[in-house]
DRENPA-315095 format. One record per atom (N, C-alpha, C): residue number from 1; residue in one letter; atom name; x, y, z. Coordinates in steps of 0.05 Angstrom, whole numbers. Layout:
 seq type atom     xx     yy     zz
 NUM    a   CA      X      Y      Z
...
This chain:
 seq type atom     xx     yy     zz
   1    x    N   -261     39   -155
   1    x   CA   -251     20   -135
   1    x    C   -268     20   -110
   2    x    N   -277     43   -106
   2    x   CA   -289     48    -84
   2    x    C   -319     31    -88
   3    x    N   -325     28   -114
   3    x   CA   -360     11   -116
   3    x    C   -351    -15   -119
   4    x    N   -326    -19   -113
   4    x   CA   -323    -44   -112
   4    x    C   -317    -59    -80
   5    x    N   -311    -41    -63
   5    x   CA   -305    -40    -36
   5    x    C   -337    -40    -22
   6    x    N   -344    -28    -36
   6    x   CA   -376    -25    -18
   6    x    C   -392    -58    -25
   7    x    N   -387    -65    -51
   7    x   CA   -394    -90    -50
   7    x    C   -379   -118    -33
   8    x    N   -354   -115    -44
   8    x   CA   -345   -134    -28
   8    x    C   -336   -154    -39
   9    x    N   -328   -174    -21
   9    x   CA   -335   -198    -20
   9    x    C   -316   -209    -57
  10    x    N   -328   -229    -66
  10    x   CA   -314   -229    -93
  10    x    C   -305   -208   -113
  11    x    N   -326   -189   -115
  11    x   CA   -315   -168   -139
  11    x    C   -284   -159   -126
  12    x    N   -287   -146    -99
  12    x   CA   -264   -130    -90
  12    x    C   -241   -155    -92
  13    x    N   -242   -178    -90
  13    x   CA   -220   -191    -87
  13    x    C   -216   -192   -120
  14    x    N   -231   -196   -140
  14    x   CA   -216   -194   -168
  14    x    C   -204   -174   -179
  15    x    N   -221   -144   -163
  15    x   CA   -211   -123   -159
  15    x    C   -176   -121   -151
  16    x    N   -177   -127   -142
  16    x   CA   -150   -125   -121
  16    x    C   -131   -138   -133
  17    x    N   -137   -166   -149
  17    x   CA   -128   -186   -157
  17    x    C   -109   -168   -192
  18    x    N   -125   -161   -199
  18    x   CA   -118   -146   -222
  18    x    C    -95   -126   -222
  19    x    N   -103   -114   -195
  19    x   CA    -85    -88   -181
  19    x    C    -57   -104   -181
  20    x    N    -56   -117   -173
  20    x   CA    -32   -132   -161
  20    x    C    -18   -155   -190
  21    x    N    -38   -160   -204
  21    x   CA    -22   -172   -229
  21    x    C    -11   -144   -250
  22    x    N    -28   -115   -246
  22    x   CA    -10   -102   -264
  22    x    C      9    -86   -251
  23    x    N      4    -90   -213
  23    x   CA     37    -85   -197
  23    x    C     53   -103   -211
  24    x    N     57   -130   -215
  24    x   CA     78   -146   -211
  24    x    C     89   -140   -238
  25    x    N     71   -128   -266
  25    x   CA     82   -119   -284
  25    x    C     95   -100   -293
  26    x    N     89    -86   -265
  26    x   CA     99    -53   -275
  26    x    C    137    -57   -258
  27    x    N    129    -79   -235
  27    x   CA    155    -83   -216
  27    x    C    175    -97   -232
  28    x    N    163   -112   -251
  28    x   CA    188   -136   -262
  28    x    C    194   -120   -280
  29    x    N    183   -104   -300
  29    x   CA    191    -91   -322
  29    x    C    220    -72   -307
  30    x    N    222    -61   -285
  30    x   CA    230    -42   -264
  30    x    C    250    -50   -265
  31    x    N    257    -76   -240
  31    x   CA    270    -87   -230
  31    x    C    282   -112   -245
  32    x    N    266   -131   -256
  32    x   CA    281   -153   -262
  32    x    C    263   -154   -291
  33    x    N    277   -138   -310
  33    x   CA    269   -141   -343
  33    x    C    288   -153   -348
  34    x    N    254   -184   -370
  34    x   CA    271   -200   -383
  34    x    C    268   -238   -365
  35    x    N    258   -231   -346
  35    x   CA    270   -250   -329
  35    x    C    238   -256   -314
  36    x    N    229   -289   -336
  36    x   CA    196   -288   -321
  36    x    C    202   -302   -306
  37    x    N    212   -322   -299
  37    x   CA    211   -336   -269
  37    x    C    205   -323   -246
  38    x    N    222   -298   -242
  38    x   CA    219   -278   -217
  38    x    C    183   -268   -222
  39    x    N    181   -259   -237
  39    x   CA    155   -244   -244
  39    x    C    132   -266   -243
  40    x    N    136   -292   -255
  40    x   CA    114   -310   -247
  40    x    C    107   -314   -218
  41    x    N    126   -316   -200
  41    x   CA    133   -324   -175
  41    x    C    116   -301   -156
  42    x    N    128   -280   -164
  42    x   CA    107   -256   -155
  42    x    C     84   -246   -157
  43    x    N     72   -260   -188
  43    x   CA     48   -265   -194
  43    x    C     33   -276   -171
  44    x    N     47   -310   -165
  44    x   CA     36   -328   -156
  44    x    C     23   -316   -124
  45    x    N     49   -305   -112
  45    x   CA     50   -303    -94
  45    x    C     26   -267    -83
  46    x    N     23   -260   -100
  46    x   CA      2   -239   -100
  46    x    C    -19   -249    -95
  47    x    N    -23   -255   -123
  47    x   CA    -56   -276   -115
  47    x    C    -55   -291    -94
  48    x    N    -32   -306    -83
  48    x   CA    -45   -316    -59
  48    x    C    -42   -312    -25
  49    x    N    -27   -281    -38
  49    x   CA    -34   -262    -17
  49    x    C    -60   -249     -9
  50    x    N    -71   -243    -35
  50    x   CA    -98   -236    -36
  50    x    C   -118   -253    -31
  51    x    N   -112   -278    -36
  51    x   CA   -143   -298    -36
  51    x    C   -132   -302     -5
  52    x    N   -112   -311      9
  52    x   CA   -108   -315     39
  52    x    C   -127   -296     52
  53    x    N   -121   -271     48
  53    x   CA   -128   -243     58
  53    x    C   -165   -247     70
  54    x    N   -168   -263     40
  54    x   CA   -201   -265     34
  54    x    C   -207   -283     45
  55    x    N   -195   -311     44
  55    x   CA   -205   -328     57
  55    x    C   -197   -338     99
  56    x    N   -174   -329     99
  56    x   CA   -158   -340    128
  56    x    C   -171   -317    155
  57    x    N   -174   -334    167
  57    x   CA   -183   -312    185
  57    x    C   -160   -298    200
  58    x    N   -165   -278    215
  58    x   CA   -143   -260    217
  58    x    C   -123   -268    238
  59    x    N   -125   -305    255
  59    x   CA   -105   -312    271
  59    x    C    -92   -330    246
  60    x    N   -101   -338    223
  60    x   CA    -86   -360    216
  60    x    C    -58   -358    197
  61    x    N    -40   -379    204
  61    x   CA    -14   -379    203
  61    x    C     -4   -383    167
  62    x    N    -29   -382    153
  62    x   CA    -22   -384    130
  62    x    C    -10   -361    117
  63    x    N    -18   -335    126
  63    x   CA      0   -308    120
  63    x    C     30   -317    123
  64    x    N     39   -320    148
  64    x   CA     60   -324    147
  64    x    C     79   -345    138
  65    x    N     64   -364    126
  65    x   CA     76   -392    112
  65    x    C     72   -376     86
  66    x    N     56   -360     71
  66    x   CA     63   -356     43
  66    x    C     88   -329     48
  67    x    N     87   -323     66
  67    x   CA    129   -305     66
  67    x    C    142   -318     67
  68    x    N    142   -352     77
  68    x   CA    164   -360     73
  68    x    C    169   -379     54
  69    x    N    153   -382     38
  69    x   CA    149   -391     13
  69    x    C    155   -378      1
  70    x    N    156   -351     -7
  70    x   CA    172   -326    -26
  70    x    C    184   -326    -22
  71    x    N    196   -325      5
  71    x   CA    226   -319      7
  71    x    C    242   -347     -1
  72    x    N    231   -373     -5
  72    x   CA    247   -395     -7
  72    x    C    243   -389    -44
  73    x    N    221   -384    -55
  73    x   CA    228   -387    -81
  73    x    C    239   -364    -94
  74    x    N    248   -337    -84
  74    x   CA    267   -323    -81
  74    x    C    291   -325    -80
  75    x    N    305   -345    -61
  75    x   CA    329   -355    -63
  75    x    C    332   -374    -79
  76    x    N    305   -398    -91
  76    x   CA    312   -414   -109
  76    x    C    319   -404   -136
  77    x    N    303   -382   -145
  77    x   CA    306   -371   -169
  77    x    C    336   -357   -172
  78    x    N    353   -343   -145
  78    x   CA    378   -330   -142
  78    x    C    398   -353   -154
  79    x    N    388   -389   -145
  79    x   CA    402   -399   -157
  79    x    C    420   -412   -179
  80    x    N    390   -397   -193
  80    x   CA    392   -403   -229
  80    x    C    403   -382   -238
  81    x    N    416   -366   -228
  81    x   CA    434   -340   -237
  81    x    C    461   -348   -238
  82    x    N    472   -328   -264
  82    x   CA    508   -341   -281
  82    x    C    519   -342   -254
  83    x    N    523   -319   -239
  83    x   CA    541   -314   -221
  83    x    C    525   -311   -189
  84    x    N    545   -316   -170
  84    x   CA    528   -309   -144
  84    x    C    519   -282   -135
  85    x    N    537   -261   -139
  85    x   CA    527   -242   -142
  85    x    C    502   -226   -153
  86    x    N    499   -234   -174
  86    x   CA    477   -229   -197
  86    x    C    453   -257   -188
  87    x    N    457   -272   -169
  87    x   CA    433   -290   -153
  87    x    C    425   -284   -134
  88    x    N    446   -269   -111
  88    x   CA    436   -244    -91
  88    x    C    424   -222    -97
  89    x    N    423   -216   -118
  89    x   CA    407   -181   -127
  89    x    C    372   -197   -140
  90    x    N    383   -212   -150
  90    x   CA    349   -225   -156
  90    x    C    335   -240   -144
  91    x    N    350   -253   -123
  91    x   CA    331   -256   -102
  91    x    C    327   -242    -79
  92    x    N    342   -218    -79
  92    x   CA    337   -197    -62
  92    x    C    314   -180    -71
  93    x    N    310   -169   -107
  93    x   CA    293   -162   -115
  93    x    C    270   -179   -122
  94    x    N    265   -202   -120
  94    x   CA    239   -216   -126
  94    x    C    233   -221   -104
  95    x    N    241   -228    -73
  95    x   CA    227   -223    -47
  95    x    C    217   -196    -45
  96    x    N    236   -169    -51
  96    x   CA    224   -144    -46
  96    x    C    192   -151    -66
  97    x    N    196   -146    -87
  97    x   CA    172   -149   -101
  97    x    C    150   -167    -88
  98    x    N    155   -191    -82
  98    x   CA    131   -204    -76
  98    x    C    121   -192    -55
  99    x    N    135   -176    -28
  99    x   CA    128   -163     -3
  99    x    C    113   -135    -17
 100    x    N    131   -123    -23
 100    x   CA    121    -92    -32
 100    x    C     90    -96    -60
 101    x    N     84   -110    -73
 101    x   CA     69   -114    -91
 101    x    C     49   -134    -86
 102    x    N     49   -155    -77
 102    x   CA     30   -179    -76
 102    x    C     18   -173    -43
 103    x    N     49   -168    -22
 103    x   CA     30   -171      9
 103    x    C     19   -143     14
 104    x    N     30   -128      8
 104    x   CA     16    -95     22
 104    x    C    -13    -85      2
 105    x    N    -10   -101    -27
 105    x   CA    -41    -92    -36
 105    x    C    -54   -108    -20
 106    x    N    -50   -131    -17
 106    x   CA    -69   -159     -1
 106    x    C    -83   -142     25
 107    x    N    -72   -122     40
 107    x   CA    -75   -115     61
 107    x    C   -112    -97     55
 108    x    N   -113    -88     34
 108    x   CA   -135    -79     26
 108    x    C   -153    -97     22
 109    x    N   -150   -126     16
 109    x   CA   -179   -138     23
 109    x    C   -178   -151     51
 110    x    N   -155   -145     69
 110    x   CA   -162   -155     90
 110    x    C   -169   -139    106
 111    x    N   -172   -105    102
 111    x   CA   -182    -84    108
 111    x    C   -215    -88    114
 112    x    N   -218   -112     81
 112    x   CA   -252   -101     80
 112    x    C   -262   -127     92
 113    x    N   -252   -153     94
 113    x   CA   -263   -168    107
 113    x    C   -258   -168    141
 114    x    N   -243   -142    148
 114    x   CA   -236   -144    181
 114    x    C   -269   -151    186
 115    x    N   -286   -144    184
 115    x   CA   -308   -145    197
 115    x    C   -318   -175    209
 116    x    N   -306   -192    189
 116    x   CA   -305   -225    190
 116    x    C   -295   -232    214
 117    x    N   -274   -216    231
 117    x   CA   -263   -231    248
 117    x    C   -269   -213    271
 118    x    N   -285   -186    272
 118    x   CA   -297   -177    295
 118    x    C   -319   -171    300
 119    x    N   -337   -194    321
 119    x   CA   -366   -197    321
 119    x    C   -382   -165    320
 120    x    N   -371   -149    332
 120    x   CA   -386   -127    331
 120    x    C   -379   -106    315
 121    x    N   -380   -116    294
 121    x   CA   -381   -106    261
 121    x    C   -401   -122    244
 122    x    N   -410   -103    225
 122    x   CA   -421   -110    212
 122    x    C   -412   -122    184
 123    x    N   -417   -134    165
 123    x   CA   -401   -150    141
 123    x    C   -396   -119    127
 124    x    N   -420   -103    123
 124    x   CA   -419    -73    111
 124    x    C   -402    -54    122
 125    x    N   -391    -55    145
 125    x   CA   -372    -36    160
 125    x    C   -347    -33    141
 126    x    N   -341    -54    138
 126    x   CA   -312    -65    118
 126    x    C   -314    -35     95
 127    x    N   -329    -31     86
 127    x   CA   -326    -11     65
 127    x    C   -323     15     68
 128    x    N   -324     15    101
 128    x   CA   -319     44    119
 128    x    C   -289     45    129
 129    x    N   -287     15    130
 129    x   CA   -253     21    137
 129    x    C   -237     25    113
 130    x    N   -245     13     93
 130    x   CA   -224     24     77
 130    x    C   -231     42     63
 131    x    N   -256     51     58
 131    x   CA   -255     86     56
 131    x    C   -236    108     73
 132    x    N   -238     96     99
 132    x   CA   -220    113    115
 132    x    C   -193    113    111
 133    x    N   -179     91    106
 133    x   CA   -154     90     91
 133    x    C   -157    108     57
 134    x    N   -171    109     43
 134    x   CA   -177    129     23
 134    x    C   -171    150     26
 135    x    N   -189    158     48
 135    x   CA   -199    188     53
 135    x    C   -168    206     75
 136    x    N   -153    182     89
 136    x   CA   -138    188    101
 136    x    C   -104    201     75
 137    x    N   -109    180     57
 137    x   CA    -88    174     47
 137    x    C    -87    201     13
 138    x    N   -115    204     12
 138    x   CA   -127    230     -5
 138    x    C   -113    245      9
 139    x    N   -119    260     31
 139    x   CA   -114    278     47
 139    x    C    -88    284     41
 140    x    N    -73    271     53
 140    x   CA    -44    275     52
 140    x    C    -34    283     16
 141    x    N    -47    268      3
 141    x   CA    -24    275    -25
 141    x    C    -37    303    -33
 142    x    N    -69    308    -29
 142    x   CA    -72    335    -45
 142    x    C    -65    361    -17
 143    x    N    -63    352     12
 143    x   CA    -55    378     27
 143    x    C    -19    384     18
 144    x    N    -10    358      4
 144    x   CA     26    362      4
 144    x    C     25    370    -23
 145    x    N     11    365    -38
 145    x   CA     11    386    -78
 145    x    C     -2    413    -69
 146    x    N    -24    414    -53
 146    x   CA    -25    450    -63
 146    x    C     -5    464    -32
 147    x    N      4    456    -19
 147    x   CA     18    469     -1
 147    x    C     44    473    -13
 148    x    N     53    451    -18
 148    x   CA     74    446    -40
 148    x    C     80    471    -58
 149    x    N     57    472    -82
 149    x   CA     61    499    -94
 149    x    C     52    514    -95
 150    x    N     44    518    -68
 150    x   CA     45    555    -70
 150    x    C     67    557    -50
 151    x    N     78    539    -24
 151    x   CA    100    555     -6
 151    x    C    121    536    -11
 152    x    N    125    516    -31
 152    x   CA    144    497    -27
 152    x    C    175    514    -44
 153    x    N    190    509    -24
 153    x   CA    216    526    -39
 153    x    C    237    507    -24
 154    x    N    241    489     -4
 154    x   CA    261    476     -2
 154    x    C    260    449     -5
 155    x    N    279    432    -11
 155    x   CA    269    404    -24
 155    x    C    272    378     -8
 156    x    N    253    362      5
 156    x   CA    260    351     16
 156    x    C    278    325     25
 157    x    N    270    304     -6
 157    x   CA    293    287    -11
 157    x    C    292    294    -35
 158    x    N    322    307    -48
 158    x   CA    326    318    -79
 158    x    C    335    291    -97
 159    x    N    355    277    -78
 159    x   CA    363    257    -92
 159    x    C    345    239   -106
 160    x    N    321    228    -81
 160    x   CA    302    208    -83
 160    x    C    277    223    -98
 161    x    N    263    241    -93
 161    x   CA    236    254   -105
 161    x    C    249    282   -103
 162    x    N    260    293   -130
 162    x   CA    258    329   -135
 162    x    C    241    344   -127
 163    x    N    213    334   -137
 163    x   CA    194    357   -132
 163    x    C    177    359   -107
 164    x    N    190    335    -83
 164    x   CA    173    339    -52
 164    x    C    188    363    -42
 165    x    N    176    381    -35
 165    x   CA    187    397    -14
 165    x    C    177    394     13
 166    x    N    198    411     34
 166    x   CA    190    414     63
 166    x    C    161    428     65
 167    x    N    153    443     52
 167    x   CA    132    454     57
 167    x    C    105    436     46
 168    x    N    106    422     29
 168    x   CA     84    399     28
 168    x    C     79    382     28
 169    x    N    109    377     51
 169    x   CA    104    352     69
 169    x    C     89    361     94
 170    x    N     98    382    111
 170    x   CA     81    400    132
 170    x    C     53    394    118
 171    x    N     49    401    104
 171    x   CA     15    420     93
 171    x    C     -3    388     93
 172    x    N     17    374     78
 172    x   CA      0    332     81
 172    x    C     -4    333    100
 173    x    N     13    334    125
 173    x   CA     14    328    154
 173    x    C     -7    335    166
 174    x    N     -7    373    157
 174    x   CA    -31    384    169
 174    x    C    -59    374    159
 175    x    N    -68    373    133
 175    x   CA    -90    371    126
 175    x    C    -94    337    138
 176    x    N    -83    317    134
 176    x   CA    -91    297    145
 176    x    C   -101    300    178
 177    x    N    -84    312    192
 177    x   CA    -85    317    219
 177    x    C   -108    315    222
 178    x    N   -118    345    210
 178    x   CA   -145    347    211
 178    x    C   -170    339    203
 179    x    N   -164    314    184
 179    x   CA   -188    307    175
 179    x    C   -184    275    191
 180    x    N   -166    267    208
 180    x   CA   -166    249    232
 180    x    C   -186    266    243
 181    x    N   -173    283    255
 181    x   CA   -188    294    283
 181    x    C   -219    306    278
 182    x    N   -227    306    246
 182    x   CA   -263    308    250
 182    x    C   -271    278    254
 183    x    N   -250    261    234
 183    x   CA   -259    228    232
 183    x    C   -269    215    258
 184    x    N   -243    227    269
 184    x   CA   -239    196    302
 184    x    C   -256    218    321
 185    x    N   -256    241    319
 185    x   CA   -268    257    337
 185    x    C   -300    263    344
 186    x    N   -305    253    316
 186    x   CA   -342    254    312
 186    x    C   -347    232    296
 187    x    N   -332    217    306
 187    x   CA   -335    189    289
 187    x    C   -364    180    271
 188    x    N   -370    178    250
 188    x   CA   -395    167    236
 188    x    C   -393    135    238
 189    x    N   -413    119    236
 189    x   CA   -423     97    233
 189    x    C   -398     77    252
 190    x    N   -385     66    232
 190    x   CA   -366     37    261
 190    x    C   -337     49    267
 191    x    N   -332     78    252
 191    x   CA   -303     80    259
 191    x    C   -305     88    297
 192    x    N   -279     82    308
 192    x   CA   -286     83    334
 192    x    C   -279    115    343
 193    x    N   -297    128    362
 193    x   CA   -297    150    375
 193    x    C   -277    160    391
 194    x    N   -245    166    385
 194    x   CA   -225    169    389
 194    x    C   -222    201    412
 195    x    N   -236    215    398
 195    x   CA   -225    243    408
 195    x    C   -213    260    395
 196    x    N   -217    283    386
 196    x   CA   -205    303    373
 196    x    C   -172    306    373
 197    x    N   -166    303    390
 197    x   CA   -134    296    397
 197    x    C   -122    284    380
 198    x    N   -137    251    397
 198    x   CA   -122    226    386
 198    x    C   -124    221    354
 199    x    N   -146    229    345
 199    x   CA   -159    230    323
 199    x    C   -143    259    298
 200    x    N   -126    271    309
 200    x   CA   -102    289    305
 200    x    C    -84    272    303
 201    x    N    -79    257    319
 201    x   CA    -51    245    325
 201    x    C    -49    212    297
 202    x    N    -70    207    299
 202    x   CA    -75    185    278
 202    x    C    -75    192    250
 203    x    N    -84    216    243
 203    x   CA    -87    235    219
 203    x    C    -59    232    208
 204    x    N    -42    246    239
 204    x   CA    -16    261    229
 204    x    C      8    231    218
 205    x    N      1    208    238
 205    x   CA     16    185    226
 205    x    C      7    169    200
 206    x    N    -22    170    196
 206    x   CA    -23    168    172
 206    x    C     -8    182    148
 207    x    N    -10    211    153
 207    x   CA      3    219    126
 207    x    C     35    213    132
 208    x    N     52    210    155
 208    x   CA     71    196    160
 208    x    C     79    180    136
 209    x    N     67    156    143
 209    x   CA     69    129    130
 209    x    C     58    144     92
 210    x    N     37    160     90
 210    x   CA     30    162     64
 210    x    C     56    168     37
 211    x    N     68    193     61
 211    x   CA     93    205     51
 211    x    C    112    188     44
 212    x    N    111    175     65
 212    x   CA    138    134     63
 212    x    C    134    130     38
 213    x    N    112    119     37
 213    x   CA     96    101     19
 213    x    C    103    111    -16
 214    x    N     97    137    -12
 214    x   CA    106    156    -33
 214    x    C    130    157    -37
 215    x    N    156    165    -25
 215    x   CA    174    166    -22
 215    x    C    204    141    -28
 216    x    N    181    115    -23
 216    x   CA    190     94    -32
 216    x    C    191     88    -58
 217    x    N    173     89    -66
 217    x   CA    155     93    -93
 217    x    C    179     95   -116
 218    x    N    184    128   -106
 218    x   CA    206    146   -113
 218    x    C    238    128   -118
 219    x    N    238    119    -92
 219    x   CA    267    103    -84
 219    x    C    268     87   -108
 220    x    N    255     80   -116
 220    x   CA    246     49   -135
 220    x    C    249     61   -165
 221    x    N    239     78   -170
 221    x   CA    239     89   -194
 221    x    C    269     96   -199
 222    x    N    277    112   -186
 222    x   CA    309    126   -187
 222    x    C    328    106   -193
 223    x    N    324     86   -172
 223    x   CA    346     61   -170
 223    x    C    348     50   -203
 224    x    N    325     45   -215
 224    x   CA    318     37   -241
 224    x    C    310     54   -267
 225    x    N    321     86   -264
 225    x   CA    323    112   -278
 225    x    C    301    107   -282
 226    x    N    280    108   -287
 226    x   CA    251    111   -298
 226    x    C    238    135   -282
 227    x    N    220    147   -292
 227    x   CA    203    166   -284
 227    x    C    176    160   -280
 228    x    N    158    140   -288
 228    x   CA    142    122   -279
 228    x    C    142     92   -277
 229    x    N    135     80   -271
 229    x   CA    132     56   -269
 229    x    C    111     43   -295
 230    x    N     96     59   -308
 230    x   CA     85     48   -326
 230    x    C     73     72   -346
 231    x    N     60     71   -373
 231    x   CA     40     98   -375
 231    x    C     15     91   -379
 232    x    N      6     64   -353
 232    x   CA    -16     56   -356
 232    x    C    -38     77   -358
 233    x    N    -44    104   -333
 233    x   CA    -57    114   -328
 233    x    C    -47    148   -341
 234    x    N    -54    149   -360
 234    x   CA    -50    180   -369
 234    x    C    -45    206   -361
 235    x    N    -23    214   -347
 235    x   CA     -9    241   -322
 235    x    C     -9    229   -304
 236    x    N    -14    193   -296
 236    x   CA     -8    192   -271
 236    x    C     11    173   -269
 237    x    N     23    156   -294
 237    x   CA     41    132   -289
 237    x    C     22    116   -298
 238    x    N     32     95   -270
 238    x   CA     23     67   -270
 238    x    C      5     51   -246
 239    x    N     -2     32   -243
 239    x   CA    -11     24   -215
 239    x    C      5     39   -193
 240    x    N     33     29   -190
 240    x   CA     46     31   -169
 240    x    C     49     67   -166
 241    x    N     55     82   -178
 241    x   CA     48    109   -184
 241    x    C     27    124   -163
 242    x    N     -1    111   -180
 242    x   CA    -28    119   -169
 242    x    C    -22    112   -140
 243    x    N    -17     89   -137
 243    x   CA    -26     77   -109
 243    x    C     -5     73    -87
 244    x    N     19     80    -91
 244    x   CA     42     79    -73
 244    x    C     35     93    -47
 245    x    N     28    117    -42
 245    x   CA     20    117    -11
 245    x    C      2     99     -2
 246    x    N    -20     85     -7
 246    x   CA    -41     75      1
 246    x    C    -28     39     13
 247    x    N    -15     34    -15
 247    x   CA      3      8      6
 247    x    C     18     13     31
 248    x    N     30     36     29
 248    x   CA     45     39     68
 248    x    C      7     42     88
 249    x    N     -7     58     76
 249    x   CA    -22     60     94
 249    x    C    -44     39     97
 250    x    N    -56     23     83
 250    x   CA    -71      1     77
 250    x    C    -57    -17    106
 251    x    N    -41    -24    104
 251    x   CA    -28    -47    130
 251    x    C    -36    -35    152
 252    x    N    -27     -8    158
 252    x   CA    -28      4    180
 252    x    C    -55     -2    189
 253    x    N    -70     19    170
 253    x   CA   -103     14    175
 253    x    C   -115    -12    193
 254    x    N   -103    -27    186
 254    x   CA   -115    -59    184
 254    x    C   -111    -66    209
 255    x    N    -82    -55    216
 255    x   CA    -69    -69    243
 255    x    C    -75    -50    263
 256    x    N    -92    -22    257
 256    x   CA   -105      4    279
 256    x    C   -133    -16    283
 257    x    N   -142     -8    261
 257    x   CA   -168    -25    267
 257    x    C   -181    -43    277
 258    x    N   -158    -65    277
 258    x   CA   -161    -83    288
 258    x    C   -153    -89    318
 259    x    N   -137    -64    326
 259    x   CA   -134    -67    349
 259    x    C   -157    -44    368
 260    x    N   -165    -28    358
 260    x   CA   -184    -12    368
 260    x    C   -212    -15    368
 261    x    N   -216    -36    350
 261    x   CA   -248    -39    349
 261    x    C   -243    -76    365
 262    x    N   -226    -95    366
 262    x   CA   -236   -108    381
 262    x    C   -239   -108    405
């Protein structure tokens, strides 16, 4: 994924595009099995979360006219349901899906085209910011698995994820911290020169949101007894699996970045 980020430009958006058609499969199978209207709809609305991402520059109002286009064909689809009840749960779950699946991957090609909308970037920078969402979002899951087991003994949400404990949620926290505070602190090439501190402090909300991101993940699975979301990827699940912290952090990224480098 990453030789696809360094290129850019079309590959990463078919890239992305793919990501998000075998999210919407792994989400409908989840949530609304059986039932393609919702799942086409979220299809739709992926891809043209993604191609917006690629094409709209980063003031234009088309982002927010395709939310409210999901959310209207969200409630239209609730209305083809036997009962009202059972039309509120599916269009409550096919807006979640189109938001959680189609807009938060989208946020990753708008990661790599930020450079498009700030003159003092280069078109090539783009592949540095979302490395840094990578490298940030790495951090956190392997400092919270080996901290995890070797000192993890109390659990942090048992209901939602069994096997997070308190101790490697700390240890994510820490190791991200710190690989902010070499990032923003000795900044290489366009990321901006923060300070060892601040560059701590950005680390530590990253793995924040990574943990969310994770944690949600979790929420989603439980609600719908499954243990992965798919067995696309062999010990790791499915898309949403692999990649659930990186959608909480991917937005973030986008909306730091973009406020600190213009």
């Amino acid at each position: 994924m990453l030789l696809a980020a360094w290129v850019g430009g079309t590959p990463f958006l078919i890239l992305v595009a793919g990501m998000i058609a075998l999210g919407v499969r792994e989400y409908s199978r989840l949530a609304l099995p059986g039932l393609a209207a919702p799942a086409l709809l979220l299809l739709v609305a992926g891809f043209a979360a993604a191609t917006l991402r690629y094409l709209a520059p980063g003031g234009s109002t088309w982002p927010g006219l395709l939310v409210t286009a999901a959310l209207l064909g969200a409630l239209a689809i609730g209305l083809s349901a036997p009962e009202p009840r059972e039309g509120l749960r599916r269009a409550s779950l096919t807006l979640l899906g189109a938001l959680y699946v189609g807009w938060l991957f989208a946020y990753l090609i708008g990661l790599r085209e930020l450079p498009r909308d700030l003159p003092g970037l280069a078109y090539r920078d783009g592949f540095a910011l979302v490395a840094t969402a990578f490298g940030l979002t790495w951090a956190s899951d392997i400092g919270a698995y080996f901290t995890g087991r070797a000192w993890g003994r109390r659990r942090l949400l048992p209901r939602i994820s069994p096997g997070k404990t308190v101790a490697g949620a700390a240890g994510g926290a820490a190791c991200t911290a710190l690989v902010g505070a070499l990032l923003f602190g000795w900044a290489p090439g366009p990321l901006p020169r923060l300070g060892p501190v601040a560059g701590l402090a950005t680390g530590l909300g990253a793995s924040v949101l990574a943990q969310t991101g994770d944690l949600a993940e979790s929420l989603l699975k439980r609600a719908f007894e499954a243990k992965d979301s798919s067995r696309l990827i062999p010990g790791h699940g499915g898309i949403l699996d692999r990649f659930d912290s990186l959608l909480f952090t991917a937005p973030a990224a986008y909306a730091f970045f973009r406020a600190v480098l213009a």
